[in-house]
C-alpha positions in Angstrom: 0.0 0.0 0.0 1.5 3.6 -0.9 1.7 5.9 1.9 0.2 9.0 1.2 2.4 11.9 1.0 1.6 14.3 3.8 1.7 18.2 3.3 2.2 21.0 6.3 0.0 24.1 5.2 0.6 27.6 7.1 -2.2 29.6 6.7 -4.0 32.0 8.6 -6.3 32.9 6.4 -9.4 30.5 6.7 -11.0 30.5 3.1 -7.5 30.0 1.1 -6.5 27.2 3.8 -9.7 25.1 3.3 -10.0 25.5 -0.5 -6.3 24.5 -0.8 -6.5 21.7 2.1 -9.7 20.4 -0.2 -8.2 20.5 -3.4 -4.7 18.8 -1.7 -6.8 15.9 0.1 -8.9 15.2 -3.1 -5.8 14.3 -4.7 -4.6 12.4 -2.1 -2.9 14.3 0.2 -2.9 14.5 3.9 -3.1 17.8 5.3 -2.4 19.3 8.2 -3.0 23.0 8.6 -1.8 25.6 11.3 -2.0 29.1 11.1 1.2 31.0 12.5 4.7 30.2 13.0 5.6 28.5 16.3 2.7 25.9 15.8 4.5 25.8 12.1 7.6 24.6 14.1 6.1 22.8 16.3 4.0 20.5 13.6 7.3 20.2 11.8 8.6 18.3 14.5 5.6 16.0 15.0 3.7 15.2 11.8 7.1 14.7 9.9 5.9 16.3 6.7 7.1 15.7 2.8 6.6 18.8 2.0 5.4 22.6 3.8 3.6 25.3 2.4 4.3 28.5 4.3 2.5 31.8 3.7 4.7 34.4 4.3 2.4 36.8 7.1 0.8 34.5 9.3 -1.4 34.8 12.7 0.0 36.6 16.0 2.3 38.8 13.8 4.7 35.9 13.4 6.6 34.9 9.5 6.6 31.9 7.2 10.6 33.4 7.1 10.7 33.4 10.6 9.5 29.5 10.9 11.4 28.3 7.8 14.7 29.3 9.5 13.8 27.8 12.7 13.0 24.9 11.1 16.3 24.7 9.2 18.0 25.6 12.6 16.5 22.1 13.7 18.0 20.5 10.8 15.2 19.7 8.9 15.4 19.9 5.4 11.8 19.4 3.9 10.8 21.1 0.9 9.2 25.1 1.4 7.3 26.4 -0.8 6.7 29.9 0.2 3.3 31.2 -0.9 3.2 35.0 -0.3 1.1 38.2 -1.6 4.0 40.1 -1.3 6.1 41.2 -3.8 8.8 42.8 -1.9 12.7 43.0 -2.8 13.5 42.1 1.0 11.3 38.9 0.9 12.7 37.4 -2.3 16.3 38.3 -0.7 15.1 36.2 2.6 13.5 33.5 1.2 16.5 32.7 -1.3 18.5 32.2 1.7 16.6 29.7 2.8 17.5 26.1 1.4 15.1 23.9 -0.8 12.5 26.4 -0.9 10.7 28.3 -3.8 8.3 31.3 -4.1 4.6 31.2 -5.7 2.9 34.2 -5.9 -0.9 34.8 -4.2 -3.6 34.0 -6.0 -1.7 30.4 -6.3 -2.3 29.0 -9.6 -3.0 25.1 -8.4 -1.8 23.2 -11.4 1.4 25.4 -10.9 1.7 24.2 -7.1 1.1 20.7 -8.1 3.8 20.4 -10.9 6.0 21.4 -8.0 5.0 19.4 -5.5 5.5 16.6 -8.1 9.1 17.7 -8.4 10.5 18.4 -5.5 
């Protein structure tokens, strides 16, 4: 039996998290969603996921920057893929520093999201 592949999605806001959670599961997915940084961390550590999709603003004025590098202080290498409204310089500068990650754009395009989940 193939295990499914399980997915960490950050974020905080409620429609985009269950429209993407619904699209992910109805492929097969499972899904975990949190909504800020340290619970981010925190599910890192405990649902062990394949791959984590991290807005970039998330709840209690907390960072999808902010929890990739903690995570990548841990050691923990799983693939980012950083889904953000912003199109500041400073947050493509911080996010390339952050290993095995990649940027999408808000409003997320989901055969775009997919074809990267497929190769990472």
């Amino acid at each position: 039996m193939k295990l499914k592949k399980k997915i960490l999605l950050v974020e905080d806001e409620l429609l985009i998290a269950k429209v993407l959670r619904m699209q992910l599961e109805n492929l097969g997915y499972e899904v975990v969603n949190v909504t800020d940084a340290n619970q981010a961390v925190d599910q890192t550590q405990q649902f062990h996921p394949d791959f984590i999709i991290l807005d970039n603003y998330l709840k209690n004025k907390t960072s999808g920057i902010e929890a990739a590098y903690s995570i990548r202080k841990l050691g923990i290498e799983t693939p980012i893929i950083f889904v953000t409204g912003n199109s500041f310089e400073i947050t493509s500068i911080q996010t390339k520093t952050i290993s095995n990650s990649l940027v999408l754009s808000k409003p997320i395009i989901f055969e775009e999201l997919i074809n990267h989940l497929n190769t990472l």
